[in-house]
MARVEXGU-559528 format. One record per residue (C-alpha): x, y, z; residue number from 0; residue in three letters. Coordinates in nm, 4 decimals. Example, Ala and Ser with C-alpha at 12.3 -4.5 7.8 and 13.67 -1.06 7.14 Angstrom:
BEGIN
<pt u="1.2300" v="-0.4500" w="0.7800" k="0" r="Ala"/>
<pt u="1.3670" v="-0.1060" w="0.7140" k="1" r="Ser"/>
//
This chain:
BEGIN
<pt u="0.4006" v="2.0652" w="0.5819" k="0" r="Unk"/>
<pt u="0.4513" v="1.7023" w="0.7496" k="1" r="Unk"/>
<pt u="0.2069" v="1.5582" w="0.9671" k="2" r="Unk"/>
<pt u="0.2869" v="1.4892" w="1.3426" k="3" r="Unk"/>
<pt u="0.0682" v="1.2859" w="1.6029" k="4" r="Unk"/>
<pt u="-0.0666" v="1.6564" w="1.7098" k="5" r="Unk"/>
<pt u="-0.2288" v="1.6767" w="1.3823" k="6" r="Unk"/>
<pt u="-0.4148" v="1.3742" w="1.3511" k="7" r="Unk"/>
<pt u="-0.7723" v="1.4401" w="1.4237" k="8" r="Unk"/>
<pt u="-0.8943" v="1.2895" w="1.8009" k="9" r="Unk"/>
<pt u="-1.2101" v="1.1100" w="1.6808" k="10" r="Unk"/>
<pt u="-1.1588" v="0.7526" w="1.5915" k="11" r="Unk"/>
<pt u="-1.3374" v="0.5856" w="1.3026" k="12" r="Unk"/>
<pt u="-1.2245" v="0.2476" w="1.4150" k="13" r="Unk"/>
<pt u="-1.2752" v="0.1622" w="1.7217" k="14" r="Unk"/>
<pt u="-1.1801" v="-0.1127" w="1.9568" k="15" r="Unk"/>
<pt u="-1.2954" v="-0.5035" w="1.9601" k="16" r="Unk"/>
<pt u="-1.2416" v="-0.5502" w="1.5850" k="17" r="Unk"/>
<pt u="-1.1833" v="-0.9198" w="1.4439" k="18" r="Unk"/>
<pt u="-0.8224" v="-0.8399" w="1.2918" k="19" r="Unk"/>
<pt u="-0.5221" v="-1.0772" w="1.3626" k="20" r="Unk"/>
<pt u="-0.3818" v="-0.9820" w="1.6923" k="21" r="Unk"/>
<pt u="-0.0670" v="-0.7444" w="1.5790" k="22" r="Unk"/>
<pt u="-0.2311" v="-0.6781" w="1.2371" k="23" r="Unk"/>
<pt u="-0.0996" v="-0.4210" w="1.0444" k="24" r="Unk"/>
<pt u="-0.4012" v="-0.3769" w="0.8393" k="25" r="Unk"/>
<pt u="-0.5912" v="-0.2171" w="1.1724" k="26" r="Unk"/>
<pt u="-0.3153" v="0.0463" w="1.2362" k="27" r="Unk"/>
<pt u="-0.3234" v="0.1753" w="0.8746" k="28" r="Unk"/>
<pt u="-0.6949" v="0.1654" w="0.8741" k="29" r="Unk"/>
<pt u="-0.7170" v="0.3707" w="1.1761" k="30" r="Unk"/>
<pt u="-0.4841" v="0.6127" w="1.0037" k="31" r="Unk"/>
<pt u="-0.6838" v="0.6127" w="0.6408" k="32" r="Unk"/>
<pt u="-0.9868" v="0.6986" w="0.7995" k="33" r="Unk"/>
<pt u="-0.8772" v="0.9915" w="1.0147" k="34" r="Unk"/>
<pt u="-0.7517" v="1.1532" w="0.6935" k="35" r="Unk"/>
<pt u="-1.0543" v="1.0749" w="0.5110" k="36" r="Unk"/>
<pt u="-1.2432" v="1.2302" w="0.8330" k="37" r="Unk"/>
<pt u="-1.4758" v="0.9862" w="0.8048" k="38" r="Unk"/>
<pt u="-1.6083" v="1.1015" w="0.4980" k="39" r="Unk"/>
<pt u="-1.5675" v="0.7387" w="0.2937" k="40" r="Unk"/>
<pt u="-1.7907" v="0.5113" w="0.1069" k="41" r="Unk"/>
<pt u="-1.5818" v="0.2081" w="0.1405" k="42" r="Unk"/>
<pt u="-1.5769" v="-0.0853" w="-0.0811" k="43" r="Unk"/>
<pt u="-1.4128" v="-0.3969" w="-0.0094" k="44" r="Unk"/>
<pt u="-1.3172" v="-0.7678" w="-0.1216" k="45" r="Unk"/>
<pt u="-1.3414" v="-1.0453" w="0.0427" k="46" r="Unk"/>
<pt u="-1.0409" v="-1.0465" w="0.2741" k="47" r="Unk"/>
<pt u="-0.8734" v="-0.9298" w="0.5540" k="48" r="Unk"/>
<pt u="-1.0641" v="-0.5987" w="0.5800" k="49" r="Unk"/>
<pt u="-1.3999" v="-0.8066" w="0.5794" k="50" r="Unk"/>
<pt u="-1.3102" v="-0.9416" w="0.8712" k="51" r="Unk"/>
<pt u="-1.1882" v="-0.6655" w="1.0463" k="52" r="Unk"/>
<pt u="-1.5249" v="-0.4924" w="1.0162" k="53" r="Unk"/>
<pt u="-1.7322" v="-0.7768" w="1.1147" k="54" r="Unk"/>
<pt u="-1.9887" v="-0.9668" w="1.0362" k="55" r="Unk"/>
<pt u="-2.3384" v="-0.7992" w="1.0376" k="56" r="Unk"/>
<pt u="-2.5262" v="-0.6459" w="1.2388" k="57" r="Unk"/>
<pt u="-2.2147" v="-0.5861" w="1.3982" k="58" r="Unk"/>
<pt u="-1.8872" v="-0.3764" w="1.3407" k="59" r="Unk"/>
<pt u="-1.6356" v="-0.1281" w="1.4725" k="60" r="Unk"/>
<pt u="-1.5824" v="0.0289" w="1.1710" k="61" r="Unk"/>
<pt u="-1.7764" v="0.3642" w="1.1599" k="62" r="Unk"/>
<pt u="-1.8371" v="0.4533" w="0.8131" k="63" r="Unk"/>
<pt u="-2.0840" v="0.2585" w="0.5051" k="64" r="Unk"/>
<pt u="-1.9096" v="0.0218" w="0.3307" k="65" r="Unk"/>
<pt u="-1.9864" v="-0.2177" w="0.0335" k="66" r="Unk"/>
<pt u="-1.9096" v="-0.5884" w="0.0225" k="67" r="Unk"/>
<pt u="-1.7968" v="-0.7307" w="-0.3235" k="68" r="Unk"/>
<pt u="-1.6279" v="-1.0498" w="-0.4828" k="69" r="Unk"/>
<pt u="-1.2787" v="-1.1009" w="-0.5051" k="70" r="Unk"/>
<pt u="-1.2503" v="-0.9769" w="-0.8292" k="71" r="Unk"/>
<pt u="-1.4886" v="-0.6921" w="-0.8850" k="72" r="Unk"/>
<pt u="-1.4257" v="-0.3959" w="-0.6501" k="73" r="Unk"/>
<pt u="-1.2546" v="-0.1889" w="-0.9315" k="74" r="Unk"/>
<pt u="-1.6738" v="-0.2137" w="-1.0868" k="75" r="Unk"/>
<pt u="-1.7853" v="-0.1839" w="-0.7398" k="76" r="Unk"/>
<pt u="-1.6389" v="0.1413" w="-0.7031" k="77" r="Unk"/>
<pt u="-1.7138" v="0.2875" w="-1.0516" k="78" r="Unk"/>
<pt u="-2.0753" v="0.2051" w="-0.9796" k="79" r="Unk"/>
<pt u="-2.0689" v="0.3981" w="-0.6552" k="80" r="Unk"/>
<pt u="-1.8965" v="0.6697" w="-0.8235" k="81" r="Unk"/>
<pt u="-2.1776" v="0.7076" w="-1.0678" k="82" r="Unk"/>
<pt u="-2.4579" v="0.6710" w="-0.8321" k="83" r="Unk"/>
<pt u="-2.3143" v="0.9053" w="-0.5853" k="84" r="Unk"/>
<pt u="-2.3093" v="1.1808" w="-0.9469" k="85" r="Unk"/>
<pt u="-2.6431" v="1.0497" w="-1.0044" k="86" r="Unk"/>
<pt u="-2.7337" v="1.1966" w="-0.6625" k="87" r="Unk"/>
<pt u="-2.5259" v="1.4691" w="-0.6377" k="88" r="Unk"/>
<pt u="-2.3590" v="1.3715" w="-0.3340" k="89" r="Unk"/>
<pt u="-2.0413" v="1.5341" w="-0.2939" k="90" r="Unk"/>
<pt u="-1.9187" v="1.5147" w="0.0694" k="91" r="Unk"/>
<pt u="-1.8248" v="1.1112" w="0.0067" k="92" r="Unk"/>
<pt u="-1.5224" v="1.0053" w="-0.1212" k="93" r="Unk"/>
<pt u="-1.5338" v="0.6457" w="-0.3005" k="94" r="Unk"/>
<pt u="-1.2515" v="0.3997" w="-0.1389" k="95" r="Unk"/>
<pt u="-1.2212" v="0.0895" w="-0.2890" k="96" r="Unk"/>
<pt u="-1.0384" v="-0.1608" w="-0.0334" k="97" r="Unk"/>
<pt u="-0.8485" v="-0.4995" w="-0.1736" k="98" r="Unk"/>
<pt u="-0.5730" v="-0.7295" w="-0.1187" k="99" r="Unk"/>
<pt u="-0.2859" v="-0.8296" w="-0.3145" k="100" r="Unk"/>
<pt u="-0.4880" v="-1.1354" w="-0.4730" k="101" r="Unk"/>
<pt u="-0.7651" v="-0.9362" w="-0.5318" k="102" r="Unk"/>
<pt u="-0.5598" v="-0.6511" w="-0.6793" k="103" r="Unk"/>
<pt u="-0.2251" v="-0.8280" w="-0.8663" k="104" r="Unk"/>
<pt u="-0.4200" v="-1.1178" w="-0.9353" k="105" r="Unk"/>
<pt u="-0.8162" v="-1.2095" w="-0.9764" k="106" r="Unk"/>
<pt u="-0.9362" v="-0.7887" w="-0.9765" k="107" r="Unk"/>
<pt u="-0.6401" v="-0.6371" w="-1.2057" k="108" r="Unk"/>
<pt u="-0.8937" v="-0.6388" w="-1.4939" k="109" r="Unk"/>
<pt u="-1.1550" v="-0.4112" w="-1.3235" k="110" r="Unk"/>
<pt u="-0.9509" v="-0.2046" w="-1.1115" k="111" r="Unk"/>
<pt u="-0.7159" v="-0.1228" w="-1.4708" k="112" r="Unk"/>
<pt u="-1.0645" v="-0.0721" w="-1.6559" k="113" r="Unk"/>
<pt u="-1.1659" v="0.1733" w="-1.3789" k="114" r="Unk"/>
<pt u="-0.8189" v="0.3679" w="-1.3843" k="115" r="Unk"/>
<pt u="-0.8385" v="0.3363" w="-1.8467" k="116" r="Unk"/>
<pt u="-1.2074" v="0.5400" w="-1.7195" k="117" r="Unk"/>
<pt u="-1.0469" v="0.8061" w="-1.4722" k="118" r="Unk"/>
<pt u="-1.2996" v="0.6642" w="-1.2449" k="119" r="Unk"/>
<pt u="-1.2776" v="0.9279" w="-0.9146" k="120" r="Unk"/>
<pt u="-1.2116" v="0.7224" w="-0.6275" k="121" r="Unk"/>
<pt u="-0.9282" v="0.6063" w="-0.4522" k="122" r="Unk"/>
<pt u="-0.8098" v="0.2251" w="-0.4464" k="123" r="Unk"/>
<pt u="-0.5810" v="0.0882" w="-0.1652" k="124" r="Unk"/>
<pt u="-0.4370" v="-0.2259" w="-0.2160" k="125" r="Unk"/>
<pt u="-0.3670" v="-0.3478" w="0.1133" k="126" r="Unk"/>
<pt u="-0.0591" v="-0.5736" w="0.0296" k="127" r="Unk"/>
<pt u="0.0559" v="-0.8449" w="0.2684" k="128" r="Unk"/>
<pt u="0.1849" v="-1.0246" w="0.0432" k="129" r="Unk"/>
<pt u="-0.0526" v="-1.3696" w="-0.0141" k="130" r="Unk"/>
<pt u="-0.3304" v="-1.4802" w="0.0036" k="131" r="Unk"/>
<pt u="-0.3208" v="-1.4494" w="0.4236" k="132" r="Unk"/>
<pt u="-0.7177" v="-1.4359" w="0.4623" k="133" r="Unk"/>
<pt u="-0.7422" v="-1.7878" w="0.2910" k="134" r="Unk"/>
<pt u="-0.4508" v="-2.0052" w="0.4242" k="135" r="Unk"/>
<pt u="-0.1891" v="-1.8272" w="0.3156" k="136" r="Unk"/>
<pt u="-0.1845" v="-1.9321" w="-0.0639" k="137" r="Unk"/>
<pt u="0.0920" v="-1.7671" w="-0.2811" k="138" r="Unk"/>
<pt u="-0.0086" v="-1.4363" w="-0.4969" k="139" r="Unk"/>
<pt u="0.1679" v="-1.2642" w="-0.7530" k="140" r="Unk"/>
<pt u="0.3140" v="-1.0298" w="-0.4569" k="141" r="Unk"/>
<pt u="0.4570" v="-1.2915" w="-0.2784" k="142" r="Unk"/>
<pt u="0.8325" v="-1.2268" w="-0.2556" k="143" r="Unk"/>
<pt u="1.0848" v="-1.4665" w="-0.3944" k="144" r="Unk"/>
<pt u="1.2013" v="-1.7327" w="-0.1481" k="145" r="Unk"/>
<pt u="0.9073" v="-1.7002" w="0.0441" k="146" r="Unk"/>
<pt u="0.7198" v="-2.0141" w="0.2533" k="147" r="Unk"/>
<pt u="0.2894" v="-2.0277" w="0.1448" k="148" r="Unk"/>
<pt u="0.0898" v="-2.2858" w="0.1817" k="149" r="Unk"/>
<pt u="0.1143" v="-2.3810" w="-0.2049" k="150" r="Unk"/>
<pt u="0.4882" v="-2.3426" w="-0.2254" k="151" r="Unk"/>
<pt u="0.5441" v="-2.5593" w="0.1286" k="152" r="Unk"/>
<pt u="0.8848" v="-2.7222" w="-0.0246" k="153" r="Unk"/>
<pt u="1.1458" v="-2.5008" w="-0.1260" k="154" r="Unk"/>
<pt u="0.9217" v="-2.1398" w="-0.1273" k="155" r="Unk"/>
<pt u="0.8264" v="-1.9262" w="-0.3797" k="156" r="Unk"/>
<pt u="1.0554" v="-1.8783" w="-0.6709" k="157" r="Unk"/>
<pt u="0.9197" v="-1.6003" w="-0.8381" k="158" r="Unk"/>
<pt u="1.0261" v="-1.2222" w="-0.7453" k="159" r="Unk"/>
<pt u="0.6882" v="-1.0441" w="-0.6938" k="160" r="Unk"/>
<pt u="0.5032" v="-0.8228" w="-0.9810" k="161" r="Unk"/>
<pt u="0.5424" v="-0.4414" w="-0.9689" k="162" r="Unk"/>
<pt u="0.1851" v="-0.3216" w="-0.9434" k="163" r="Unk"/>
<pt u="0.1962" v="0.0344" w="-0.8240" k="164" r="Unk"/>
<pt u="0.3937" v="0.1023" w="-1.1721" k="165" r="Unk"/>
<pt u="0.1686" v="-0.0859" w="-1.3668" k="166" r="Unk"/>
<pt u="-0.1037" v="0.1491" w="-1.2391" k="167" r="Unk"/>
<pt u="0.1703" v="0.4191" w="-1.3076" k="168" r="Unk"/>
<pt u="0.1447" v="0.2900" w="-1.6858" k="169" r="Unk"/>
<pt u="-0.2393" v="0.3765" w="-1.6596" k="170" r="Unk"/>
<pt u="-0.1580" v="0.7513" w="-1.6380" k="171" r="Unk"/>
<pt u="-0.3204" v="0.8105" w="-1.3346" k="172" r="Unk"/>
<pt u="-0.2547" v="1.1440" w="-1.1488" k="173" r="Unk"/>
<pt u="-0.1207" v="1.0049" w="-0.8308" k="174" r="Unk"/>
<pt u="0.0325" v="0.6724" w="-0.7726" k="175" r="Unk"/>
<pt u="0.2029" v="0.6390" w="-0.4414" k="176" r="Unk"/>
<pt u="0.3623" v="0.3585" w="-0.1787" k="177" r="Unk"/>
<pt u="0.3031" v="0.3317" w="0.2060" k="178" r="Unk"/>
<pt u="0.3735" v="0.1072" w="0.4822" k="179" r="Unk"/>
<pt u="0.1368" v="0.0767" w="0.7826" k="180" r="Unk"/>
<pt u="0.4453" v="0.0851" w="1.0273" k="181" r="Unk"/>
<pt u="0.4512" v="0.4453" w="0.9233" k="182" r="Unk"/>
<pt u="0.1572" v="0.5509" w="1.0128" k="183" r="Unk"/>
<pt u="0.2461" v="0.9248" w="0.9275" k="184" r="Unk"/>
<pt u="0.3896" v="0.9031" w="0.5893" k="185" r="Unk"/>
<pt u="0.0511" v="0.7063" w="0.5087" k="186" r="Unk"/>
<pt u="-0.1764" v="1.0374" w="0.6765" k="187" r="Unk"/>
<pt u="-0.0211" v="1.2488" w="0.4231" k="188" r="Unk"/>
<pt u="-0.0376" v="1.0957" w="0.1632" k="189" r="Unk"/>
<pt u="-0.4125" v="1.0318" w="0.1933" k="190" r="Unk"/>
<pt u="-0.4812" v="1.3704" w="0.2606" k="191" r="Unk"/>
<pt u="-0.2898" v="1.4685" w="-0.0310" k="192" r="Unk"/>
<pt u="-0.5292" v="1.1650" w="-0.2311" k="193" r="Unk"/>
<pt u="-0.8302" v="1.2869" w="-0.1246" k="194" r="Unk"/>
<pt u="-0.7569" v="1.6272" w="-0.2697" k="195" r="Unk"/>
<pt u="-0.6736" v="1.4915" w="-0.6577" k="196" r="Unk"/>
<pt u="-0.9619" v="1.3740" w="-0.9163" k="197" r="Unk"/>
<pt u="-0.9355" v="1.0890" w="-1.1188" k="198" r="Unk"/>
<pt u="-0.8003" v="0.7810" w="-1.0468" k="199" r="Unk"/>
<pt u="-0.5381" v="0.7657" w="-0.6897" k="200" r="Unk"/>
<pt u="-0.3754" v="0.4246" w="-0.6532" k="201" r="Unk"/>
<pt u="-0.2173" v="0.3641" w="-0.3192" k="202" r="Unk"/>
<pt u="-0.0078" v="0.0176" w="-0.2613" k="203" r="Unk"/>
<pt u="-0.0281" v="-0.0564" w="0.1442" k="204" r="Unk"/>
<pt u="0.2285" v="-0.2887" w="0.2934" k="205" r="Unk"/>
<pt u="0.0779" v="-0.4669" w="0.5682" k="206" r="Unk"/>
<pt u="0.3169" v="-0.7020" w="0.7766" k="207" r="Unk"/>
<pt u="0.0950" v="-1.0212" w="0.8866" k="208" r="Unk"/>
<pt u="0.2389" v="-1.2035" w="1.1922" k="209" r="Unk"/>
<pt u="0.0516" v="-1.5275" w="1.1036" k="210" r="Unk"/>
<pt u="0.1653" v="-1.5345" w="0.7566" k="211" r="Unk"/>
<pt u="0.4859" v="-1.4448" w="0.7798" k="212" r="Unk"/>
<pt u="0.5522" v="-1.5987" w="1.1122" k="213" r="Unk"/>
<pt u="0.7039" v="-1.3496" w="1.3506" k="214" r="Unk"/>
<pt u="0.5959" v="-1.2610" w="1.6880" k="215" r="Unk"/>
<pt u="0.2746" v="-1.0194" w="1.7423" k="216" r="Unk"/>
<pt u="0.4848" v="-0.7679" w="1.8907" k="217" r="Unk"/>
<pt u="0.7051" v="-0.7102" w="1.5870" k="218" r="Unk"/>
<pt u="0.4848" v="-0.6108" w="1.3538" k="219" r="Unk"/>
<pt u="0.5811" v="-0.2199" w="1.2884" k="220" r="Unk"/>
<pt u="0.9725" v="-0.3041" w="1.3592" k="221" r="Unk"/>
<pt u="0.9238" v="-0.5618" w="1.0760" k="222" r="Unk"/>
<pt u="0.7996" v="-0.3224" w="0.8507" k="223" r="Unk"/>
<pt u="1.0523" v="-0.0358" w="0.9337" k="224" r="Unk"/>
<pt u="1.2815" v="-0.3239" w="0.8345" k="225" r="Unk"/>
<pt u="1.1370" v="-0.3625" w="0.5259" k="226" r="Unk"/>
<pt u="1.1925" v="-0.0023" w="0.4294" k="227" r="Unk"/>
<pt u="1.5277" v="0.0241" w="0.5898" k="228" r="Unk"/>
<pt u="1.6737" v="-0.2582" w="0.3791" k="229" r="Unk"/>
<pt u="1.4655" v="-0.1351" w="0.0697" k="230" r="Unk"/>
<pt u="1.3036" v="-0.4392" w="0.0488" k="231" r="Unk"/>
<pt u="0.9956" v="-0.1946" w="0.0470" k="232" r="Unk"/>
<pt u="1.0719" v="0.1697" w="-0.0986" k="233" r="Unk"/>
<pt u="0.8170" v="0.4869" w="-0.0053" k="234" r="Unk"/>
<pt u="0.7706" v="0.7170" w="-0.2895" k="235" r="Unk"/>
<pt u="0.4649" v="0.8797" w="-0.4749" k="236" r="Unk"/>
<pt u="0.4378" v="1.0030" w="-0.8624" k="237" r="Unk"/>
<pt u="0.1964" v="1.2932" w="-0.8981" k="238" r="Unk"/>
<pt u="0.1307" v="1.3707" w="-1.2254" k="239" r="Unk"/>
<pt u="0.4433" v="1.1475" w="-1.3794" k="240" r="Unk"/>
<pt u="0.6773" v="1.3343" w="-1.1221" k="241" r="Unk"/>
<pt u="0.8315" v="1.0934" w="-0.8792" k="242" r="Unk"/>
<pt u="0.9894" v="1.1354" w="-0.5392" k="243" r="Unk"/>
<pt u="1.1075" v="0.9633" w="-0.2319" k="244" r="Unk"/>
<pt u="0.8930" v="0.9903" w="0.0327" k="245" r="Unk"/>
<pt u="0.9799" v="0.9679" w="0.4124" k="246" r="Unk"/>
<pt u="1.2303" v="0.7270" w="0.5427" k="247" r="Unk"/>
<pt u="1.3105" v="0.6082" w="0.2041" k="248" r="Unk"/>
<pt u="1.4345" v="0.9657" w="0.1083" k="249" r="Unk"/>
<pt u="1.6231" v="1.0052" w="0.4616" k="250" r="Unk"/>
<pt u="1.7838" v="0.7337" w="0.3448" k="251" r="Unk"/>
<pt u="1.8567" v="0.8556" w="-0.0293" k="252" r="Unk"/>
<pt u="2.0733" v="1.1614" w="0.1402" k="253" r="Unk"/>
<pt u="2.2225" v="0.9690" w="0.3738" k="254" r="Unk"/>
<pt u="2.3327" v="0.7218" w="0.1361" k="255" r="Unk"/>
<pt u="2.2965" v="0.3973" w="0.3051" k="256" r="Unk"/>
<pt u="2.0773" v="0.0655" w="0.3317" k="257" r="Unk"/>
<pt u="2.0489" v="-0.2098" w="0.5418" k="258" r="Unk"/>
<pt u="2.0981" v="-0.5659" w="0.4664" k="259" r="Unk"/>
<pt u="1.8229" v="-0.7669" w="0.3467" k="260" r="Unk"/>
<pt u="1.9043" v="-1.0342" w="0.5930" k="261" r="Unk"/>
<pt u="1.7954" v="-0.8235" w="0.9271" k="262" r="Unk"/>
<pt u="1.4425" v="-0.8424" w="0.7443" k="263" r="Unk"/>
<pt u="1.4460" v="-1.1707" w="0.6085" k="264" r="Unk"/>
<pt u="1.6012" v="-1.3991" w="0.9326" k="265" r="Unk"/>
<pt u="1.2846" v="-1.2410" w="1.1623" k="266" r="Unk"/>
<pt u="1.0273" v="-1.3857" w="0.9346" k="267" r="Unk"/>
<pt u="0.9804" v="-1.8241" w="1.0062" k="268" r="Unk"/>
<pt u="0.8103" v="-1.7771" w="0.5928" k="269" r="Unk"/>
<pt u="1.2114" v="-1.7156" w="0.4727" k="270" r="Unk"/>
<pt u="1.3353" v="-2.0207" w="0.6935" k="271" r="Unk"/>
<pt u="1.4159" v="-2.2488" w="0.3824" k="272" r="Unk"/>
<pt u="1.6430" v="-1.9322" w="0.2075" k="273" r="Unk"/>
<pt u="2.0105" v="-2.0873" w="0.1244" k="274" r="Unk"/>
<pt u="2.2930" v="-1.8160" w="0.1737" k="275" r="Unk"/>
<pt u="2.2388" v="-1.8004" w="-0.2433" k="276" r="Unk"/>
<pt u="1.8973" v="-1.6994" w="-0.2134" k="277" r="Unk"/>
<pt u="2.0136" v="-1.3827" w="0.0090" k="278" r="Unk"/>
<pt u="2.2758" v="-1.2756" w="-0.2110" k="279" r="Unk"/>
<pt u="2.0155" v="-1.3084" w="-0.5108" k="280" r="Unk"/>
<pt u="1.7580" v="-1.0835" w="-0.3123" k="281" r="Unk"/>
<pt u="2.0573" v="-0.8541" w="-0.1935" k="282" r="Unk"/>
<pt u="2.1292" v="-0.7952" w="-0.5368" k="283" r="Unk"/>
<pt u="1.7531" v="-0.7625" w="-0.6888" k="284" r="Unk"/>
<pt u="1.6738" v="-0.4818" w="-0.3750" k="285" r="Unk"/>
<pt u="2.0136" v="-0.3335" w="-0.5058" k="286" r="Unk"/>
<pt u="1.9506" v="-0.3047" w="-0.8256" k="287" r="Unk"/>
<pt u="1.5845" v="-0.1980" w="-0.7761" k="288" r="Unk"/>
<pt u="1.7414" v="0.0868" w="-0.4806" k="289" r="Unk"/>
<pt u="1.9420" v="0.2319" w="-0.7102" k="290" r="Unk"/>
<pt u="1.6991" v="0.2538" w="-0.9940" k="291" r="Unk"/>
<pt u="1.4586" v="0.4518" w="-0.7298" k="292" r="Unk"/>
<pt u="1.7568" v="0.6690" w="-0.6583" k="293" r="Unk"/>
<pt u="1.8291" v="0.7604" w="-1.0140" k="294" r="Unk"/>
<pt u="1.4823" v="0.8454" w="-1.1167" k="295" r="Unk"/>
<pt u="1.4552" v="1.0691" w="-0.7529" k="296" r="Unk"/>
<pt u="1.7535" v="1.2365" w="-0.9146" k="297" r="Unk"/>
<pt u="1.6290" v="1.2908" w="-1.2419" k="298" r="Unk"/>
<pt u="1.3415" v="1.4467" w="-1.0734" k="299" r="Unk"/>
<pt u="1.5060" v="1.6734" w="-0.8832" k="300" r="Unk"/>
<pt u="1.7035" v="1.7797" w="-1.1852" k="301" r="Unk"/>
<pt u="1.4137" v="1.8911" w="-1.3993" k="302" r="Unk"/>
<pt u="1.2841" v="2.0860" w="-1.1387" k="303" r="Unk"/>
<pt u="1.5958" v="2.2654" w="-1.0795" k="304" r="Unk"/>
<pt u="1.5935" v="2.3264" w="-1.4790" k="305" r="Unk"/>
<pt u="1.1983" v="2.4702" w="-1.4107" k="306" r="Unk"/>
<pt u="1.3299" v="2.6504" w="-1.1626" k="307" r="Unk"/>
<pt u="1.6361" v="2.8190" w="-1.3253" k="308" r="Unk"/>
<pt u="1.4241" v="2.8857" w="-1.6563" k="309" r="Unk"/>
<pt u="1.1701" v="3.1295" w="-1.4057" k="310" r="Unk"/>
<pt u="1.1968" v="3.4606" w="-1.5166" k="311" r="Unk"/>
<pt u="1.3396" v="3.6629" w="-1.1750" k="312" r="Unk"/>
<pt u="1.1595" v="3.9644" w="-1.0130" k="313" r="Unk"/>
<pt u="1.2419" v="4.2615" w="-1.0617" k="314" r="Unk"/>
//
């Protein structure tokens, strides 16, 4: 059954006067992760934007334990909390491990795919904003192509970004899913669907960042509705290697349209030095990618029609 506002619990696990950005998307989807978890998290996390949203002790608005760890090393963070929560026999804590793109794509790949190659039990958001945003805005390997950072100033970056929720796919993990934090609902469910699964849950956040990627405060959810509405950013989740669109993303699979890329890109000041060639080349690589979603969604929904027909009736 989908979640609506009316299910979301009332008490509030992060509460006001954090240090985020002002219009941070990261605070919204936090807000959101934590009512699902009801509370009930042992939260590790990078350096990063997170840090700073929970504050600097003694103080913070963030009301459950968390554990602060290196860039690189909340993947063994996590699989040490795991085991010490087994050595304990605590069993009302789930293990979130918190990161960033850099910390995930980049420096913490190694642990995080050593904990999944494990079936650690915990679940890992990567909260994805796409650079290095906590830092100056440095270029990761989620950056998007054409994209202004602070280490590609001149013409932007020229790389289209890595693919990480299906590497983690590659890991055989039982659930591997995408969100956005300007759908704050599609998120809820799917973390209440994570929390229920053992193993290894991999969950790849999209976080717009006003400061980063220069837009005004107030635009941060239409910014990233425009992400998934030009399929720039596509919400699905593979449970168990079977995929599906999820949400908007599969509203717009039956109606059969997409944006353009361009009412996403000409909002953001980090696309300002994109040539009309650089648009048609993104066009073309969120086409290509769109349609590949589509066709595996399909292929889905085929085999389970062929499950279904091969059920012996009643009667």
């Amino acid at each position: 059954m989908k979640a609506n506002v009316l299910d979301l619990p009332e008490k509030e696990y992060l509460l006001a006067g954090n240090r985020g950005c002002a219009g941070c998307g990261l605070s919204l989807a936090y807000r959101h992760i934590l009512k699902a978890l009801e509370g009930k998290a042992l939260v590790t996390v990078t350096a990063g934007c997170l840090t700073v949203i929970q504050g600097m002790y003694p103080l913070t608005s963030v009301q459950v334990p968390s554990v602060n760890t290196p860039f690189a090393s909340v993947g063994s963070a996590a699989s040490g909390l795991v085991a010490g929560l087994r050595a304990l026999r605590r069993k009302d804590l789930i293990v979130l491990a918190f990161a960033g793109d850099g910390a995930t794509c980049d420096m913490g790949i190694q642990a995080l795919s050593g904990a999944a190659d494990r079936a650690t039990d915990f679940i890992y958001i990567c909260d994805d904003n796409e650079g290095y945003m906590n830092t100056g805005t440095q270029r990761s390997s989620s950056t998007p192509f054409g994209a202004i950072t602070s280490t590609t100033p001149v013409r932007g970056n020229m790389r289209f970004a890595k693919d990480m929720p299906k590497i983690m796919e590659d890991h055989n993990i039982p659930y591997v899913c995408t969100t956005s934090s300007s759908y704050p609902l599609d998120l809820y469910e799917k973390m209440r669907k994570a929390k229920d699964i053992k193993g290894t849950r991999y969950v790849h956040l999209y976080t717009p960042c006003p400061p980063g990627w220069r837009f005004p405060t107030a635009q941060t959810v239409r910014v990233g509705k425009l992400a998934v509405e030009t399929a720039m950013v596509v919400l699905y989740e593979v449970r168990d290697g079977v995929f599906r669109l999820t949400g908007p993303s599969k509203k717009m699979a039956e109606e059969g349209k997409t944006r353009p890329v361009t009412d996403y890109l000409r909002l953001q000041g980090r696309f300002a030095k994109l040539t009309e060639q650089d648009e048609r080349r993104i066009q073309d690589w969120a086409t290509r990618r769109w349609q590949g979603y589509l066709e595996r969604d399909s292929r889905s929904k085929a085999a389970a029609s062929d499950v279904d027909a091969q059920e012996p009736s009643e009667g």
